[in-house]
N, C-alpha and C positions, 0 to 999 in steps of 0.2 A: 504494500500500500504506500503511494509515496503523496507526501506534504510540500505543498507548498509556500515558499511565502509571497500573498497576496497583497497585501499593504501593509504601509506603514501610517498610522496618525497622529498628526501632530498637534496637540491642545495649542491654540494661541487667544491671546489676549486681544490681537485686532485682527482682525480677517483683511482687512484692506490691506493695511501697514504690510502681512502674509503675502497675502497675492503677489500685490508689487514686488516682495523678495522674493519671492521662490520663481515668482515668470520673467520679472525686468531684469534683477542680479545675477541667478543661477541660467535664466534661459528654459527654464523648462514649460513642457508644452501642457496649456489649459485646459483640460476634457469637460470640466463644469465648474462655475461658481454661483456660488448663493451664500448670502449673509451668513448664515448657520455651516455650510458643507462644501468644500470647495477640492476638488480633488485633479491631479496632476499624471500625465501618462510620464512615464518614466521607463514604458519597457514593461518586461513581466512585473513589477512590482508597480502600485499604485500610489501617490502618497495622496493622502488625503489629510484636509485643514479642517480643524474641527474647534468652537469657541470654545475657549476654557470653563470647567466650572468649580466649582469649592472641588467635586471628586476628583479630576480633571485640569490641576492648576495650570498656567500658562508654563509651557516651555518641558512638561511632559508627555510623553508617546507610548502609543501602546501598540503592538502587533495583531493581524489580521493574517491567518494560515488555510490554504484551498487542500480540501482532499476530495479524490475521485466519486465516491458516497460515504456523505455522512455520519448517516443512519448505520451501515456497517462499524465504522472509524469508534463513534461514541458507543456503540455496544459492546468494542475489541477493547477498547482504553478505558473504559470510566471503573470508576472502583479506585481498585487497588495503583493504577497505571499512570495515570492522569485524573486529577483531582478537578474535576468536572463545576462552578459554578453555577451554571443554566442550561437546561437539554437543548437538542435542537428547537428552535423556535421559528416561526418565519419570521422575517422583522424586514424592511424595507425591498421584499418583494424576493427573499431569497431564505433556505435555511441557516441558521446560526447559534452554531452553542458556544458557550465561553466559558473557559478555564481559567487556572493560574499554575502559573509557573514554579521552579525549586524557590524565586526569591517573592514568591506573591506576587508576581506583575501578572494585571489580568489579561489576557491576550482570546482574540477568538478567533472562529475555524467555522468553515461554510466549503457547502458540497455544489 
């Protein structure tokens, strides 16, 4: 079964001030922006800008991981294996469960 990484997000404090640095200074290319969600092609990896919140302070990131099925993935790992937060859920029009990691960083995984 192989995993991927799918994106990366990055909590910030002003989504504009973002933009401008990640497309004007870096150069990388715009797929979508919105006040709230702003996300960047980069190749197989996504990065996506997301507003900071109290959970979420500015200037932290969390990981986002692609497996082939799910629903397999979270029945072969949860338990003992990977310490599962939330089952597969749908949430913005796709499957997503989310874990954490050896140091508590919450990260999620979509089929």
């Amino acid at each position: 079964m192989s995993t991927a990484l799918a994106y990366v997000i990055k909590y910030v404090g002003s989504m504009a001030d973002a933009v401008r640095f990640y497309r004007d200074e870096l150069g990388l290319k715009l797929r979508f922006e919105s006040s709230h969600w702003t996300e960047f092609d980069t190749g197989g990896t996504t990065l996506a800008l997301h507003l900071a919140s109290d959970e979420h302070p500015p200037g932290t990131c969390s990981v986002g991981f692609r497996v082939a099925d799910l629903g397999a993935f979270y029945a072969q790992k949860s338990g003992a294996q990977i310490n599962f937060i939330s089952a597969p859920t749908l949430l913005h029009g796709q499957m997503l469960a989310k874990f954490v990691d050896t140091d508590g960083a919450e990260c999620g995984i979509s089929g």
